[in-house]
C-alpha positions in Angstrom: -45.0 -34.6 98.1 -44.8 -31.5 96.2 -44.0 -31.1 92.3 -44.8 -27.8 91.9 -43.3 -28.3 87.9 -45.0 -31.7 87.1 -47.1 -31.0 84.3 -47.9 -35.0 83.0 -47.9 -37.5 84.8 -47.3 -41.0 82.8 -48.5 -44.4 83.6 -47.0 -47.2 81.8 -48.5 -50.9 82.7 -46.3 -53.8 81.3 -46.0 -57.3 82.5 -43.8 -59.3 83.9 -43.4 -63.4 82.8 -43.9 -65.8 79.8 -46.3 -65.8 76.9 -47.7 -68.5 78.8 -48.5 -66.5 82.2 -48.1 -63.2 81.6 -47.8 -62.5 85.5 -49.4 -59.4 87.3 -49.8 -56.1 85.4 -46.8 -53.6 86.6 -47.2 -50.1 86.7 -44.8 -47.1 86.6 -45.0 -43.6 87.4 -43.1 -40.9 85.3 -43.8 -37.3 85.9 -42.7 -34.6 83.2 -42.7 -31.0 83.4 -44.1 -31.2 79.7 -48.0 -30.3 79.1 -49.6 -33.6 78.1 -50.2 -32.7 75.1 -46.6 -31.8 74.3 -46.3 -35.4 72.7 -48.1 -38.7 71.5 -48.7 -41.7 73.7 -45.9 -43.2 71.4 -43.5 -40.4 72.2 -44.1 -40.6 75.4 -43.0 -44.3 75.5 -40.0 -43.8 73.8 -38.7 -40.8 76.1 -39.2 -43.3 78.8 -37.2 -46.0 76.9 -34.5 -43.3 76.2 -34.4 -41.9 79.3 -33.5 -45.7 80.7 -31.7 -46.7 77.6 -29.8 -43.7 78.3 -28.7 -44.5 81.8 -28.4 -48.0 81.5 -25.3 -47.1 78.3 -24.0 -44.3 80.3 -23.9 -45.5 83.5 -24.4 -48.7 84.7 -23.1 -50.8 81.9 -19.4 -48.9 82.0 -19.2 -49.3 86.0 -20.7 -53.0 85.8 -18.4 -53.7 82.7 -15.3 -51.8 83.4 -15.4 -52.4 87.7 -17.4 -55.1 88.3 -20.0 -52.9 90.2 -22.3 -55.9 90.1 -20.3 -57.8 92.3 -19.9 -55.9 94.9 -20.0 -58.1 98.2 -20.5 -55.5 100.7 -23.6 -55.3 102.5 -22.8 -52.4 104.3 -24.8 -49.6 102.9 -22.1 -46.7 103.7 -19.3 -48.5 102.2 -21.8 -49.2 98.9 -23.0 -45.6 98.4 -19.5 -44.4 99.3 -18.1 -46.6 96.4 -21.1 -45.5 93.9 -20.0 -41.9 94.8 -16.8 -42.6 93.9 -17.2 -44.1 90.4 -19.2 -41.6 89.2 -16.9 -39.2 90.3 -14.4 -41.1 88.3 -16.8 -41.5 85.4 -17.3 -37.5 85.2 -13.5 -37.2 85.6 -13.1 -39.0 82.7 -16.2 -37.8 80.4 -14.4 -34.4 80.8 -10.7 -36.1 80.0 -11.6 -38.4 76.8 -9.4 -37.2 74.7 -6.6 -38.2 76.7 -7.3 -41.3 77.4 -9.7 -43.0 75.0 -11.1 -46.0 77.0 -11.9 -46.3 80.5 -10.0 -49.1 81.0 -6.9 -46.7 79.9 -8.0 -44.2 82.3 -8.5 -46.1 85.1 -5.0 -47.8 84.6 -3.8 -44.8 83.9 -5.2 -43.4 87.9 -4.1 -46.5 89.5 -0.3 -46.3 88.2 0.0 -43.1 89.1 -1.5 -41.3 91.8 -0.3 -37.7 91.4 -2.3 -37.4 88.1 -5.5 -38.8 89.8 -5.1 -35.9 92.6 -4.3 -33.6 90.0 -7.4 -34.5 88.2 -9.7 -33.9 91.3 -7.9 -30.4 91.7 -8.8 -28.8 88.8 -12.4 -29.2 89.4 -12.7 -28.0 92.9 
């Protein structure tokens, strides 16, 4: 593989299990763009936590929370990515349209009653 931009590349070992057993070391490949000196081990860590902490408040927790994303039953891998597609379309629909409707539960009732405002929606971004 070519990174022609990687600058750093981080390793961070945790573990995985109990105080007990402590289980296998883990490790975990981040690459930056960021000359290694750019920050502190301890910086580092923390853009890694952010970066996840990030995703996991943006992104997973509103589709798992607000559309059961979780429990999804399909096993069919087109019909899954086709449906991840779709809510975070939906989720960048509504970023863009929060002042409208505060919550995303408000939104998304709002699409499902009526669909003329969910095309609408999708028009004015193409």
């Amino acid at each position: 593989m070519n990174f022609p931009y990687a600058r750093t590349l981080v390793v961070i070992e945790s573990y995985r299990g109990t105080k007990v057993h402590m289980g296998e070391p883990v490790r975990r490949y981040y690459l930056s763009s960021l000359p290694r000196d750019q920050r502190t081990p301890s910086q580092w860590m923390e853009a890694v936590r952010g970066h996840w902490g990030g995703v996991e408040n943006r992104n997973h927790w509103r589709k798992d929370a607000c559309w059961f994303e979780d429990k999804t039953r399909s096993r069919n891998a087109n019909i899954v990515g086709a449906l991840i597609l779709l809510r975070n379309a939906v989720l960048r629909i509504y970023d863009e349209e929060r002042e409208t409707h505060p919550t995303l539960p408000g939104f998304t009732e709002a699409m499902a009653a009526d669909t003329t405002y969910a095309l609408r929606s999708i028009r004015r971004r193409l």
